[in-house]
C-alpha positions in Angstrom: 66.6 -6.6 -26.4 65.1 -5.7 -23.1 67.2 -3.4 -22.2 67.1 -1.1 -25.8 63.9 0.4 -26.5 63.1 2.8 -28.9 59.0 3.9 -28.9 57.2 4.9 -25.0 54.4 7.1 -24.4 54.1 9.3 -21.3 52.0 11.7 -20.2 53.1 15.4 -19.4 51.9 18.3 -17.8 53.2 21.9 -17.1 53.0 23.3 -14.5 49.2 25.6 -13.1 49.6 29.5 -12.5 49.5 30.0 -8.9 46.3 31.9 -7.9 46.1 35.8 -7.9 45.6 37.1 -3.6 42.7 39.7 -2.5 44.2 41.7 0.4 44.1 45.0 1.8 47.0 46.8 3.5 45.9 46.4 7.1 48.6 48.9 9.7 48.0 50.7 12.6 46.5 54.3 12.4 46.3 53.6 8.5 42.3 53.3 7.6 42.3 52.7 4.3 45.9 51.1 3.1 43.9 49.8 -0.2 44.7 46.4 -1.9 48.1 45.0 -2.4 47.3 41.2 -3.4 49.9 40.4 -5.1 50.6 37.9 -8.7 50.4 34.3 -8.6 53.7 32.7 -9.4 53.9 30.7 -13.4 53.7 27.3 -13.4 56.8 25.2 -14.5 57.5 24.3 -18.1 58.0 20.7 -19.2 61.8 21.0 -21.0 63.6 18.1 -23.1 66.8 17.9 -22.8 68.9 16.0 -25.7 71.8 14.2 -23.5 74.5 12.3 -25.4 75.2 9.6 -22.8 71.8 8.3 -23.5 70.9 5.5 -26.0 67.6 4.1 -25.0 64.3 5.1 -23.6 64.2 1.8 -21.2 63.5 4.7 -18.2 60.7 5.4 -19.4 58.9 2.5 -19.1 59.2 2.5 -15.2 58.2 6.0 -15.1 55.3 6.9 -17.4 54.1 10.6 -15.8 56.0 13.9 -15.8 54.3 17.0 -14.4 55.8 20.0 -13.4 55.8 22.2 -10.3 52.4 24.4 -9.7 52.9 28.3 -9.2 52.7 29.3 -5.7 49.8 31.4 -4.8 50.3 35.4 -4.2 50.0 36.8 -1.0 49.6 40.0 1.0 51.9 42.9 1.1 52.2 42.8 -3.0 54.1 39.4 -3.0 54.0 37.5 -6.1 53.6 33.7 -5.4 56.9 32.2 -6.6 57.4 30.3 -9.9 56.9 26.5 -10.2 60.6 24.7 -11.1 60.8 23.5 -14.7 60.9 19.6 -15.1 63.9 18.8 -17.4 63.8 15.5 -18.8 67.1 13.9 -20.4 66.2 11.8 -23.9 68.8 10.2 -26.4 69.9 12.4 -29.2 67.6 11.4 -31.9 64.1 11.3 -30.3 60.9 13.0 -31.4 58.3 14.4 -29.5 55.0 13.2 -31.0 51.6 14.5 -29.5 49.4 11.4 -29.4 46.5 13.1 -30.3 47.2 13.9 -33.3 50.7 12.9 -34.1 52.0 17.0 -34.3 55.9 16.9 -34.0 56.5 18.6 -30.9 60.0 18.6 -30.9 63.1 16.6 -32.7 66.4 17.1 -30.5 68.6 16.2 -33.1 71.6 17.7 -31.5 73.3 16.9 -28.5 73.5 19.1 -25.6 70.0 20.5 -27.4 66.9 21.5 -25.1 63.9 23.0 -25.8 60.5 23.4 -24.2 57.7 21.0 -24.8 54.7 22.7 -22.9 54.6 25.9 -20.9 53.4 27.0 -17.7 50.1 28.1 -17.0 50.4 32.1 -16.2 49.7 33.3 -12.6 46.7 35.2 -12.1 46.8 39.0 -11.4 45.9 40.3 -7.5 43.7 42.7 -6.6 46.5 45.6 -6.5 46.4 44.9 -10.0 42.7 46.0 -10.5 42.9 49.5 -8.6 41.7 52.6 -10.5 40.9 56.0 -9.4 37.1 54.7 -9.9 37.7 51.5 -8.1 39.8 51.9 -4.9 39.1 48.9 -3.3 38.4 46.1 -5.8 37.5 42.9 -4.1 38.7 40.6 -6.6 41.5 38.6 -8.6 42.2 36.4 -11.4 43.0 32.4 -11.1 45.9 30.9 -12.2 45.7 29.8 -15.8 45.4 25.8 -15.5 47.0 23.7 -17.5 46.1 20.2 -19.3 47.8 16.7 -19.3 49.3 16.1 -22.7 49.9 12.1 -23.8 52.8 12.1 -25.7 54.9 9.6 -27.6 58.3 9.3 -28.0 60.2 7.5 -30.7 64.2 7.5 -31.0 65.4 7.9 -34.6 69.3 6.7 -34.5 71.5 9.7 -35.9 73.7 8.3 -38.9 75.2 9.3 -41.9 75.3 5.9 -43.4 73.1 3.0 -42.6 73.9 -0.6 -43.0 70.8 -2.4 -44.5 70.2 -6.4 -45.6 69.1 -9.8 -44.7 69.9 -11.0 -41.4 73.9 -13.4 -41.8 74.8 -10.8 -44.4 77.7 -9.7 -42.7 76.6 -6.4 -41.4 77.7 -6.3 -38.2 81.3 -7.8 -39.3 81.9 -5.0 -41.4 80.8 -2.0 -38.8 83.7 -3.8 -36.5 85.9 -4.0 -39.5 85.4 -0.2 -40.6 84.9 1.6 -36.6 86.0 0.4 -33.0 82.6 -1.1 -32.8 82.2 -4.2 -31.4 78.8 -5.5 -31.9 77.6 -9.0 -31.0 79.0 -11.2 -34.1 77.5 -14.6 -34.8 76.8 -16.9 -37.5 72.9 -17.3 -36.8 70.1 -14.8 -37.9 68.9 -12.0 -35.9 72.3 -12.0 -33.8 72.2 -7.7 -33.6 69.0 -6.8 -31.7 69.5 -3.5 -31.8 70.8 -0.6 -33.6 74.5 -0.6 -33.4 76.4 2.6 -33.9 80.3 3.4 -35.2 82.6 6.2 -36.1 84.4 5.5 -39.4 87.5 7.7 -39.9 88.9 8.2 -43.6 91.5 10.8 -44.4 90.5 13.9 -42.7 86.4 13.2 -42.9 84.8 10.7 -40.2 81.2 10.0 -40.2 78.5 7.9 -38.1 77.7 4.5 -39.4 74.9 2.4 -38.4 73.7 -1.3 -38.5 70.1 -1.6 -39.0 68.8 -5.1 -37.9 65.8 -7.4 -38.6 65.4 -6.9 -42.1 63.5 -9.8 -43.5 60.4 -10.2 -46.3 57.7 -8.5 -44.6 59.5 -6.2 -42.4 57.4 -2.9 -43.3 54.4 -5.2 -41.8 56.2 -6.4 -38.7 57.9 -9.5 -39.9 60.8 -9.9 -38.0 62.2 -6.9 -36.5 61.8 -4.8 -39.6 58.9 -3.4 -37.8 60.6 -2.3 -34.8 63.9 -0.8 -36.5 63.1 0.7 -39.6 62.3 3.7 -38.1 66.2 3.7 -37.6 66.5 4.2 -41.1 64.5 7.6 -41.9 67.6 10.1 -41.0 70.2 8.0 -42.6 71.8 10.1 -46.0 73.4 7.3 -47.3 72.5 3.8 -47.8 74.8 0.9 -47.8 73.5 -2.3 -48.9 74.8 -5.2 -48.1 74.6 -8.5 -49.8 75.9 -12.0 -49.8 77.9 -12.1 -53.1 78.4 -15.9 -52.4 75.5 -17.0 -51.5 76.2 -19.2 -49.1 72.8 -20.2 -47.5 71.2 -20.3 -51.1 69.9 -17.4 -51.8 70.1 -15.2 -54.9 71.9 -11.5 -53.8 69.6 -9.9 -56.4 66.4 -11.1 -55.3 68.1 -10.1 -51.9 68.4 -6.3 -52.9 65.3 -6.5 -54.2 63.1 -7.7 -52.0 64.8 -5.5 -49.2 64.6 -2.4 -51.0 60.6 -3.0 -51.6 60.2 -3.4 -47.5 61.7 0.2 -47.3 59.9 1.4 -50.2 56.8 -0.3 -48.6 57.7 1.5 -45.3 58.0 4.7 -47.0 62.1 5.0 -48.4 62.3 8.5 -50.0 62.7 8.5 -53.4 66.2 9.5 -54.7 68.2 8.4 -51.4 71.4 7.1 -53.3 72.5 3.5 -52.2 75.9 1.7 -52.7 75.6 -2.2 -52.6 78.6 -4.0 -50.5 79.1 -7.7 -52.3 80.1 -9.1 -49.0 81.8 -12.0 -48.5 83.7 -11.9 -52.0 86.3 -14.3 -50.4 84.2 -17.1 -50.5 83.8 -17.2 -54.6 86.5 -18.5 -56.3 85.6 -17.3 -59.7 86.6 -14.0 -60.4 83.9 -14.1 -63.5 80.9 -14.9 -61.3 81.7 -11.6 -59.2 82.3 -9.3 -62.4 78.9 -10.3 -63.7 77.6 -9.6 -60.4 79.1 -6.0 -60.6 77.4 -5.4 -64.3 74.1 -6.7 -62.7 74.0 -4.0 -60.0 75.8 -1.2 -62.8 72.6 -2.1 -65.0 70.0 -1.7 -62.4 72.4 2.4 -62.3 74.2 1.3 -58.9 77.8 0.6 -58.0 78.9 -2.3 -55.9 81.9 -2.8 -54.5 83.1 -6.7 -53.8 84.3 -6.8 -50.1 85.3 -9.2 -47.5 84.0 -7.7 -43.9 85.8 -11.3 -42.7 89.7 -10.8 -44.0 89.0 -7.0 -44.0 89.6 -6.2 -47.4 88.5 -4.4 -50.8 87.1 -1.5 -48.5 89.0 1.2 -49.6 87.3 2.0 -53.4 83.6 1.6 -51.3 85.3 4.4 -48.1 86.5 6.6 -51.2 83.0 7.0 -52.5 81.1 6.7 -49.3 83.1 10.2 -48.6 82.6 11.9 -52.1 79.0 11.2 -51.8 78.6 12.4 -48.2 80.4 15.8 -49.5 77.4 16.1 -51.9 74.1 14.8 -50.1 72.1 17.5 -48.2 72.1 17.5 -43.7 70.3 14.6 -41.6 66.8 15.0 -42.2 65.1 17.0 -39.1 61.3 17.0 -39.0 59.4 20.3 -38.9 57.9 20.8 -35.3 54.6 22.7 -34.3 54.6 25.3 -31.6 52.7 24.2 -29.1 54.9 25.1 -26.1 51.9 28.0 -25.3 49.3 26.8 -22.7 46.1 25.9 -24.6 43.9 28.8 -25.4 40.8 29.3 -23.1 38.4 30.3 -26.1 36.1 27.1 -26.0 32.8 27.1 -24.9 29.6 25.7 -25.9 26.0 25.7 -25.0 23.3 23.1 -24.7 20.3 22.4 -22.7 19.2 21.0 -20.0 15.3 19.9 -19.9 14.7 23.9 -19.8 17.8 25.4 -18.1 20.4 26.3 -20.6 23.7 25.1 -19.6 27.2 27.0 -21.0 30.0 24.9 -20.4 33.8 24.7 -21.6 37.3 25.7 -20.8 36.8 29.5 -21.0 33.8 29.8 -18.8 35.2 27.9 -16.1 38.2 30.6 -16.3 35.8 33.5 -16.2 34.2 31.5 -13.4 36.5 31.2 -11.3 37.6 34.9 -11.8 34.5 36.3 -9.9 33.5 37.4 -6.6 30.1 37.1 -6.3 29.5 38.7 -3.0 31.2 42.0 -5.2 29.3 44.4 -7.0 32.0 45.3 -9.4 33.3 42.1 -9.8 29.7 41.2 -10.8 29.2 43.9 -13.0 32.9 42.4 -15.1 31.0 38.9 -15.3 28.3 40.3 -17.0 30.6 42.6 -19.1 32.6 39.7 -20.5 29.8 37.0 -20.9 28.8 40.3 -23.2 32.2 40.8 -24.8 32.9 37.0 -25.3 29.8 36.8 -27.4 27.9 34.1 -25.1 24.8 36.6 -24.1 24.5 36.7 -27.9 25.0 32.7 -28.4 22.4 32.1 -25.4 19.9 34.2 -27.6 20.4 32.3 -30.4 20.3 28.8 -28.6 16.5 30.6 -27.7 17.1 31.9 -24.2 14.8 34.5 -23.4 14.4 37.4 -20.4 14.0 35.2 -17.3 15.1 31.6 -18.5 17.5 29.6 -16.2 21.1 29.9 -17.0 23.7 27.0 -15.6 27.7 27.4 -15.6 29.1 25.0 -13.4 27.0 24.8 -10.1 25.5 28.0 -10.6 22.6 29.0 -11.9 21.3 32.6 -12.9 18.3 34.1 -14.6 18.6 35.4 -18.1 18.6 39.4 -18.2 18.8 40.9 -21.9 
C-alpha cells in the first residue's frame, strides 16, 4: 500500500515578473539619447499535465514544493528581460486540483494527454521607454514586476471508470475483474487482500469499457473503518455500479444485510441519488439449491434491482450481467467532471487596509507595496504619480475617514510622510 497513494498536498508558486529597467541611451556625440529601459520578462506559469503512464501520487510525497522560474529583469538598449520557463508537472489521469484554502477546484484533468494551467506568472513591469511623452522626455522611473504568492494545494486522484466493483472485503471482487479483463490483481482468500484500486478493460462485442475494483469496504467505511475512508473517493466518477455479494454465504453473513449496509456507507459518504446499481450473486456455485438462489433474485427484483447469479471462480453466468452492463452504459450520461474556478490569473493587487499606530497612521496591503515599489523618490514626476494614485485608489480619501488630518504622520512600509489634503 506504500507504494499507491492517492491524496498529497504541495505547495505551488508561479513564477515573479522580472523588474522593469531605468536607462538612458548613453553614445558618443549623442547628448540626450532619452530612455530605453526596457520590459521585465513574465514569470513562469505552474502547468498540470494529465500523463497516462501514471497511477499514483507516491512522487509527491518526496517532493512537496513546485515554483516556477522568475522573469528576468529588463535591461538597457530597450531589452525586455526574458520570460521565466513554465514548470510542467505530470499527475495521473483522474486527479483534482483542490486549493487548500478554500477547497475551489482548480482543475480536474480527466483526460489523458490533458494540460492546463494552474497559476500564472506575475507580469513584468514596464521600463522607463515605456513612460516617455512629449511632456516627459526623460522619465526616471519604472514599474516592478508583478509578484506572485505561494498557493497550498491538494491533490486527490479520482480513478477513471465506467463501472465500479463495490462489496465486503472476500466477496469475490477481484476474482471477477481477472475473470472479465486481463487484470491480474492480487487474489486471496483473506480480507483486505486488494489495497488498492485495481483497474481493467472489459471487451463485449464491439463496446469495451473501464472497470474498477473498489477495496476496503466494511461497516463504517464513510467514517474511516477499514479502508472505506481512503478509497471511496474512487467511487464518485464511476456511472455504473456493480454490486457484488456472496450469494452463498459462506462466512455467515446474510447478502442482504450485505447490500444494505454497504449501500448506506456510500450513501453516508455522499452516493448520488439515482446512480443505477446491478447486484452480482457471486459465488452461485457454491449453493446447491437452485430455489434458495431464485428467492434470492425476487429479493433484490423487490427492492426494483436485477441480480444476476455468477460464479467469478468457474467463470460463468456472466454473459446476461455483460449484456446489460452494455445497454445501460449506452444510456447513462459521461464520467462526472467537476466544475473548476479560474484562478490561473495572478491575484489582484486591490487590498489595502489602514490602521494606526499610537498616532502615525499606517496603510498596509498587497497593492500599496506594488505602488511602493513603483516610485522613485529622488523624482519629481515619479513623486507627483504617487500622490496621483494614492488619490485615484481612493486611500487619501480612506486616510480622511480613518481621521487623518493636514500634517499627521503617514507609514507605508518603512516610510513615513506627512499628510497633505
Amino acid at each position: 500500500m506504500a507504494s499507491f497513494v492517492d491524496r498529497v498536498k504541495i505547495k505551488v508558486k508561479a513564477g515573479n515578473g522580472g523588474n522593469g529597467c531605468v536607462s538612458f541611451h548613453r553614445e558618443k556625440y549623442i547628448a540626450n539619447g532619452g530612455p530605453d529601459g526596457g520590459d521585465g520578462g513574465c514569470g513562469g506559469n505552474i502547468v498540470a499535465l494529465a500523463d497516462a503512464n501514471m497511477h499514483t501520487l507516491l512522487d509527491f510525497r518526496y517532493t512537496r514544493k513546485y515554483f516556477a522560474e522568475n522573469g528576468a529583469d529588463g535591461s538597457s538598449g530597450r531589452c525586455t528581460g526574458k520570460n521565466g520557463e513554465d514548470l510542467t508537472i505530470k499527475i495521473p489521469v483522474g486527479t483534482v486540483f483542490y486549493r487548500a484554502e478554500d477547497n475551489a477546484v482548480l482543475a480536474d484533468m480527466h483526460t489523458p494527454g490533458m494540460r492546463k494551467i494552474i497559476l500564472k506568472g506575475g507580469r513584468g513591469g514596464h521600463g522607463n521607454a515605456r513612460f516617455a511623452t512629449p511632456t516627459r522626455q526623460a522619465p526616471n522611473f519604472a514599474k516592478p514586476g508583478l509578484k506572485t504568492e505561494p498557493v497550498e494545494i491538494r491533490l486527490e486522484l479520482k480513478t477513471i471508470a465506467d463501472v465500479g466493483l463495490v462489496g465486503y472485503p472476500n466477496v469475490g471482487k477481484s476474482t471477477l475483474l481477472a475473470a472479465l479483463t486481463a487484470a491480474r490483481p492480487k487474489i486471496a482468500n483473506y480480507h483486505f487482500t486488494t489495497l488498492t484500486p485495481n483497474l481493467g478493460i472489459v471487451k463485449r462485442y464491439d463496446t469495451s469499457f473501464v472497470l474498477a475494483d473498489i477495496p476496503g469496504l466494511v461497516e463504517g467505511a464513510s467514517e474511516g473503518v477499514g479502508l472505506g475512508h481512503d478509497f471511496l473517493r474512487h467511487v464518485e466518477r464511476t456511472r455504473l455500479l456493480l454490486h457484488v455479494v456472496d450469494a452463498s454465504g459462506s462466512e455467515g453473513r446474510d447478502p442482504i444485510e450485505d447490500f444494505n449496509t454497504i449501500n448506506g456507507e456510500l450513501k453516508a459518504y455522499g452516493e448520488p441519488a439515482g446512480r443505477p446499481q446491478l447486484v452480482v450473486l457471486n459465488k452461485c456455485d457454491l449453493i446447491a439449491d437452485e430455489e434458495q438462489m431464485d428467492t434470492l433474485v425476487r429479493a433484490f427484483d423487490e427492492l426494483g434491482l436485477k441480480a444476476f447469479p455468477v460464479s467469478a471462480a468457474a467463470r460463468r453466468g456472466f454473459e446476461p450481467l455483460l449484456n446489460e452492463v452494455v445497454r445501460l452504459l449506452k444510456e447513462l450520461p459521461p464520467t462526472l467532471t467537476y466544475g473548476e474556478t479560474d484562478t490561473a490569473e495572478p491575484p489582484r493587487r486591490g487590498d489595502y487596509e489602514i490602521t494606526k499606530d499610537g498616532s502615525v497612521y499606517v496603510v498596509s496591503g498587497p497593492m500599496i507595496e506594488y505602488i511602493l515599489d513603483s516610485v522613485n523618490f529622488d523624482d519629481y514626476e515619479s513623486m507627483n504619480w504617487f500622490h496621483r494614485t494614492l488619490r485615484e485608489r481612493g486611500i487619501i480619501d480612506a486616510l480622511k475617514n480613518a481621521g487623518a488630518g493636514e500634517g499627521s504622520t503617514v507609514r507605508i512600509s518603512d516610510t513615513e510622510f506627512d499628510f497633505i489634503q
